[in-house]
C-alpha positions in Angstrom: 10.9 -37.2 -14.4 11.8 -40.8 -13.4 10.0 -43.3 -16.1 9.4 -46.9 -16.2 9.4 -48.9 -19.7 8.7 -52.5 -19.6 10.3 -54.1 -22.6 9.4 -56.8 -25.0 11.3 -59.9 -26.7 14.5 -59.4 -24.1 15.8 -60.9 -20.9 15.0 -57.4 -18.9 11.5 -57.0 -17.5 12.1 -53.9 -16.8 14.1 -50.7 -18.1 13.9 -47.3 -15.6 15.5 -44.1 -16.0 15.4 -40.1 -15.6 14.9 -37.9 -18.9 14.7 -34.2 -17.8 13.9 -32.4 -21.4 15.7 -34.8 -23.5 18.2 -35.7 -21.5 18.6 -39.3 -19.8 20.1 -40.1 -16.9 20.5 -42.9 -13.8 19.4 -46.2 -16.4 18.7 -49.4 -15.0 17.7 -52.6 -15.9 16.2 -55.1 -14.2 17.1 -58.4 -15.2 19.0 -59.5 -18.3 23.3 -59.0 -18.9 24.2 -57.5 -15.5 27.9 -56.5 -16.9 26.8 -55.2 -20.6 23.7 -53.4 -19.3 25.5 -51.7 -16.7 28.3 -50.5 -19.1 25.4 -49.8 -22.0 23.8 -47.1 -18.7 27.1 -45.6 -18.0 28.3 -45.1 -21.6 24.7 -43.6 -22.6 24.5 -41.3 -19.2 23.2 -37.9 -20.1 22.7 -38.3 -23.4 19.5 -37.2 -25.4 17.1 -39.0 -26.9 17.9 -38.5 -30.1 21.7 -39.3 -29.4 20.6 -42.6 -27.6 18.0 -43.8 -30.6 20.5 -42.8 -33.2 23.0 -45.0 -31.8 21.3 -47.7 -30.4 17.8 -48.1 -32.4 17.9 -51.2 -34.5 20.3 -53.2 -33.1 19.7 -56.9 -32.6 20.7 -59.9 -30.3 20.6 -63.6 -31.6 18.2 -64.1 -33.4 15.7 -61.9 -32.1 14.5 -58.9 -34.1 15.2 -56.3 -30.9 18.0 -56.1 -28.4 18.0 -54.3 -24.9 19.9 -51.4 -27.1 17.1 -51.0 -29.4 14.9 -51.2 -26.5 16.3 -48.8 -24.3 16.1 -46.3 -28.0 12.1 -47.2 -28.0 12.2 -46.3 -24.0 13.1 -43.1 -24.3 11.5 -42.2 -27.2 8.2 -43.0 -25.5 9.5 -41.3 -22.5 10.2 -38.4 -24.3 6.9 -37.9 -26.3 5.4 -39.1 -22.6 6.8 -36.1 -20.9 5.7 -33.2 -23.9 2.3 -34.5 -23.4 2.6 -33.4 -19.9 4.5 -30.1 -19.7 
């Protein structure tokens, strides 16, 4: 299932990506680090959820309170409990 998250309090306006089950794959971002978020996508790819959020929930930038990271952890969280309400 291809999902769409639009993130908060970060450069990126948006984050898509495929979760099948629990596992993500093909991440972009639209907007924000072109270099980092292309190497966070390829490190992550086919991960699961719970690998991604347990690695990458909580992490900041600057002074903000969120990072893409920590973002991309609430993404597929929501994706994840999206796609159990469906199936």
């Amino acid at each position: 299932m291809k999902y769409t998250y639009y993130p908060q309090n970060i450069c990126p306006k948006e984050i898509t990506f495929d979760i099948q089950n629990d596992v993500i794959t093909e991440i972009h971002f639209l907007g924000g680090c072109n270099g980092n978020l292309k190497a966070i996508a390829k490190l992550v790819d086919g991960w699961t959820v719970e690998e991604i959020v347990s690695k990458l929930a909580g992490n900041t930038c600057g002074y903000k309170d969120t990072s893409c990271a920590d973002q991309l952890a609430l993404a597929v969280q929501e994706a994840y409990q999206a796609q159990s309400k469906v199936g």
